[in-house]
Residue, then its C-alpha position, 0 to 999 in steps of 0.5 A: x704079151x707079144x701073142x696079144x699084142x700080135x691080135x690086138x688090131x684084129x679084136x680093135x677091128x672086131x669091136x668097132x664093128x659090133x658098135x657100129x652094128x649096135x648103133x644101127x640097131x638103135x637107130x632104127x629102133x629109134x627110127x620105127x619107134x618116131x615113125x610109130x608116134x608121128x601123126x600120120x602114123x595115128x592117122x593110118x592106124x585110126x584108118x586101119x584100126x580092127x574090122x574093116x581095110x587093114x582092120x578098120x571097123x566095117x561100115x554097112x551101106x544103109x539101104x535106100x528106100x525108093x518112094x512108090x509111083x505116083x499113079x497117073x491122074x484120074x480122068x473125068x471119064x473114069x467117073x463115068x463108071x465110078x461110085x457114088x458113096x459107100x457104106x459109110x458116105x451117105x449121099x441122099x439117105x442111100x446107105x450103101x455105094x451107086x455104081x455108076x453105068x455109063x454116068x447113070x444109075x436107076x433105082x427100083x424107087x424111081x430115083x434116077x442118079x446122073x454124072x453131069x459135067x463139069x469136073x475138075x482134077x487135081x490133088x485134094x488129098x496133099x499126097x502128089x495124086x491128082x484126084x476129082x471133084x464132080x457133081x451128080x444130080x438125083x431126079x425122081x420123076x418130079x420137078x426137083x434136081x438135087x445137085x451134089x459134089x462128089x470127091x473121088x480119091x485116087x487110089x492107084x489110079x481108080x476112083x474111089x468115093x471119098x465124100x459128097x457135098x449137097x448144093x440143093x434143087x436145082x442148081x447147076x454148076x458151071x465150073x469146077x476147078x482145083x489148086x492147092x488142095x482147094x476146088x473152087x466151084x461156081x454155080x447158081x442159087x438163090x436168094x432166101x426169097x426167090x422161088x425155087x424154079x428161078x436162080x438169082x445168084x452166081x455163087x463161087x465157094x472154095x470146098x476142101x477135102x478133109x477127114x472124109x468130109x467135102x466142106x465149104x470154106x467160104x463163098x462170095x455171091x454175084x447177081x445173076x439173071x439169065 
């Protein structure tokens, strides 16, 4: 009894010891165990879940697509050495494209086709490009002038014959303009009655370009004497 009794502070020391080391150990269990439930610690384990930062799963940047260039505007005068129909526009029963030279052609049948003025620019096609409407006249060593509107679609940059749209002998165009997908085009005409060397009408009507043809969507007359 004296032997232990003489230890007895040393194993009362010992003891309050590993409790209290014990008691830590908990606490800090209980500690990482609260710290692990919290909500931050939800949040930055969604964050850092599997395959990307810290596990996270990778999300790939998805790649942008730039939008090609517009082409520049046509130009009247790049219709000077355009086409005039193709082999699937007949433009007065000619079955196959007129290259232009310098605004003229001229067939082995007499028939001489000429680029006149005026024109008009802008887009008839609705895809950004400015595109043109001219008027071309057939003569044939006669007295007869047959006038057509000619739409060229802008292919980047280059003029290509896209539908013409025939006005009748001897009927001039004054002026071409174009807005909205629609060109609004002025020239003269006449009445049923009038002979075909005199005009009597000033004639406005709106053409729209569509499904490869140039069509007339209304028209209002004037009189005209000049």
């Amino acid at each position: 009894m004296v032997r232990f009794a003489k230890y007895a502070p040393v194993l009362v020391l010992c003891a309050a010891l590993l409790a209290a080391c014990g008691g830590g150990d908990d606490k800090r269990a209980a500690g990482s165990a609260a710290t692990s439930d919290s909500p931050a610690a939800a949040a930055t384990s969604a964050v850092s879940g599997e395959g990307g930062l810290g596990g996270a799963p990778a999300t790939s940047a998805k790649p942008t697509r730039s939008r090609p260039a517009t082409p520049a505007a046509l130009k009247c005068a790049q219709l000077r050495s355009a086409a005039v129909g193709s082999t699937t526009i007949s433009y007065n029963g000619y079955h196959d494209s007129i290259p232009l030279g310098d605004g003229v052609w001229s067939g082995e049948d007499g028939n001489t086709v000429t680029l006149l003025e005026p024109c008009g620019i802008g887009d008839l096609t609705g895809d950004g490009a400015a595109d043109a409407l001219g008027v071309v006249a057939l003569t044939n060593g006669g007295t007869g002038t047959f006038f057509t509107l000619v739409a060229w679609r802008n292919v980047g940059g280059n003029p290509v014959c896209a539908a013409v749209a025939d006005l009748g002998d001897r009927t001039p165009v004054e002026s071409i303009t174009i807005a909205g997908g629609k060109a609004k085009v002025v020239y003269l005409t006449r009445t049923d009655d009038a002979p075909m060397a005199q005009v009597n009408l000033r004639r406005t009507a709106t053409y729209q370009l569509a499904g490869g043809h140039l069509t007339e969507m209304s028209h209002t007359d004037a009189p005209y004497s000049g």
